[in-house]
C-alpha positions, -999 to 999 in steps of 0.1 A, spaced: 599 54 -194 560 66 -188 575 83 -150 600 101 -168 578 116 -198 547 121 -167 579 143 -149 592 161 -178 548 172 -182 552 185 -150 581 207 -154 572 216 -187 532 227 -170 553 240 -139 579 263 -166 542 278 -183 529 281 -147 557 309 -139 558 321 -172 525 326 -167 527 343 -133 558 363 -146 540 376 -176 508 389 -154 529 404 -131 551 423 -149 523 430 -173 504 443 -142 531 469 -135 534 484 -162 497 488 -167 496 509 -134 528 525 -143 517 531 -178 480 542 -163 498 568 -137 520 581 -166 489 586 -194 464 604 -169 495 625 -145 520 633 -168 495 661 -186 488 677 -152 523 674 -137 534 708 -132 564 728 -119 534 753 -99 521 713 -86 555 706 -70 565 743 -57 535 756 -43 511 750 -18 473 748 -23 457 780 -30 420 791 -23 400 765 -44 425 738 -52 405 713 -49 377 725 -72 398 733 -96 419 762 -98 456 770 -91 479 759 -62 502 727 -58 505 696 -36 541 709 -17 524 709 14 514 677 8 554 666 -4 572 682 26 544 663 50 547 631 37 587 634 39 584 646 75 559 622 87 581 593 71 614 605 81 604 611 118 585 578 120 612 558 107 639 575 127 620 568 158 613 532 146 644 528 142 662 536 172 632 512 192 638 483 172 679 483 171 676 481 209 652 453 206 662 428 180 701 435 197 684 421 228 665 393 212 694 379 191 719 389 223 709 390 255 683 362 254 689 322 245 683 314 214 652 287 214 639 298 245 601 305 251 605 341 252 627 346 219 602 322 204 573 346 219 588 378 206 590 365 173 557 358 169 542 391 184 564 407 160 554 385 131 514 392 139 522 430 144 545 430 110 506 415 95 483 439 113 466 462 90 473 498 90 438 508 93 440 490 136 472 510 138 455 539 135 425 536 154 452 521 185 472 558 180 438 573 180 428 556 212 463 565 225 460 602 213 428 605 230 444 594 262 472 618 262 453 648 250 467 649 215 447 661 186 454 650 149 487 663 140 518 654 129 523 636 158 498 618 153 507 609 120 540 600 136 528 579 166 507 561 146 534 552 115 562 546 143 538 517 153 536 502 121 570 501 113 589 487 143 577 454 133 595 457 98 624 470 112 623 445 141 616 416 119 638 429 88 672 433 114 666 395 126 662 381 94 697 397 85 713 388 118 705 350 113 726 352 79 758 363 97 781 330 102 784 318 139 822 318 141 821 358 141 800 361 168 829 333 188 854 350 176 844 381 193 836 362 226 869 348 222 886 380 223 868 391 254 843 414 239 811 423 261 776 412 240 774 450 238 807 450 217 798 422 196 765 436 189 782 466 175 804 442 151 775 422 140 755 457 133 786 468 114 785 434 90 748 440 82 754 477 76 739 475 39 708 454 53 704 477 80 702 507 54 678 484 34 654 477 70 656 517 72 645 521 31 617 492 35 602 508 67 603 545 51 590 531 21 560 515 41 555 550 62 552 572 34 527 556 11 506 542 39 469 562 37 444 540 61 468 550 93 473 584 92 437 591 78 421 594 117 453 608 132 471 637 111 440 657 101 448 677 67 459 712 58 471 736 30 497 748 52 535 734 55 533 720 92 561 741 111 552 722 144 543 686 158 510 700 169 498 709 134 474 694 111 496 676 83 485 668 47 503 636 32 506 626 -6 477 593 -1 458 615 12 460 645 -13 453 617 -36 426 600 -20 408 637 -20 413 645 -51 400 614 -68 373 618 -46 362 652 -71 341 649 -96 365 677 -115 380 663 -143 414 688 -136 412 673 -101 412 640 -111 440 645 -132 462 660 -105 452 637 -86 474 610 -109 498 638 -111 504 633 -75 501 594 -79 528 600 -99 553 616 -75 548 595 -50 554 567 -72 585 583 -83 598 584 -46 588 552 -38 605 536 -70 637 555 -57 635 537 -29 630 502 -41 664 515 -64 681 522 -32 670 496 -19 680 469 -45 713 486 -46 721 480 -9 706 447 -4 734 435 -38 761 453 -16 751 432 10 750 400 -12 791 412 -18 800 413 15 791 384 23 805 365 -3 
């Protein structure tokens, strides 16, 4: 009788436990949500979201963080798309092409796990020390070199995780039929399609809030970069400036654009959310 009442204790202190943990977490949210919304909203601005930064902005006077937007959304989308097509190609290969258990599969994953842990911050100064090397200066491409490094691990890692959930048979079946690894590739891609959009959200989500990586490698301007070559501005860094005034009015704009990039990235996890319960579907 005294086990049963010393188990139903434990549940009962395991149950407050995440209670607990649930409570702080969600609580935490919303105070950063609700902390974004108090101090941006005011200084959220058509002007902040149309125009680029004028003479001054940073001190104080008019102008807008669009430069800023469009970079961001360039530097993201050609980082992932590049990230993408590398890591396809290499997770088909690991989970294809080379036998499962064997010490290089076992190898790969690894690397990949270490790389998916590496902070951004070594990402950047390895595309700095690369940049260097091939004569580039901070740019865009940079910026893009440098985020394409970060996220092949979490498309790499993200693909494999989703390729281990498909059921065995399919992948005999195709054999069976006489398809090439190459074709049966293609059908197992087609079965994760939702998780594969969801690897491609996760990794753009990563690219466009990340701050320590591009901070050495895409320089900063007011201008709307029309060419790889060009100095980018990014939203984490606008931010990171902008805090960094003592202006009041800066400050606030700062949150302002905390507050769009939060609203992009809470799109994302949306999408995100959405394709990963497709994917849930399908399978069952």
């Amino acid at each position: 009788m005294s086990s049963i009442k010393k188990r139903l204790r434990k549940e009962k202190i395991a149950k407050l436990l995440m209670q607990f943990s649930g409570i702080l977490i969600t609580g935490s949210l919303f105070f950063i949500i609700g902390t974004i919304l108090y101090k941006g909203l005011p200084h959220l601005t058509l002007d902040m979201i149309t125009q680029t930064p004028k003479g001054g902005f940073y001190i104080g006077k008019d102008g807008g963080i669009l430069n800023a937007i469009l970079g961001s959304l360039y530097l993201a989308g050609l980082s992932t798309l590049l990230a993408v097509l590398i890591g396809i190609p290499i997770c088909i290969y690991l989970n294809m092409y080379v036998k499962k258990g064997s010490t290089l599969a076992k190898a790969a994953k690894l690397i990949f796990d270490v790389l998916f842990g590496i902070p951004s911050i070594v990402y950047g100064a390895i595309a700095f020390s690369i940049m260097i090397w091939l004569g580039v200066r901070a740019s865009l491409l940079g910026g893009v070199i440098t985020i394409t490094l970060l996220t092949i691990p979490i498309v790499v890692r993200t693909l494999d995780e989703l390729l281990q959930t498909i059921p065995a048979e399919l992948n005999q079946i195709t054999k069976s039929l006489g398809a090439t690894r190459w074709e049966s590739a293609k059908v197992m891609l087609s079965y994760i399609k939702p998780g594969l959009f969801t690897a491609i959200l996760l990794a753009f989500g990563r690219a466009i809030g990340d701050v320590a990586g591009v901070l050495l490698t895409t320089g900063f301007s007011d201008n709307i970069p029309v060419y790889l070559d060009e100095p980018t501005a990014t939203l984490p860094l606008a931010i990171f400036f902008q805090l960094s005034s003592p202006i009041p009015e800066v400050q606030g704009r700062a949150y302002a654009s905390a507050l769009i990039l939060t609203f992009i990235i809470l799109s994302i996890v949306i999408c995100t959310q959405y394709l990963a319960s497709k994917q849930r579907k399908n399978r069952g």
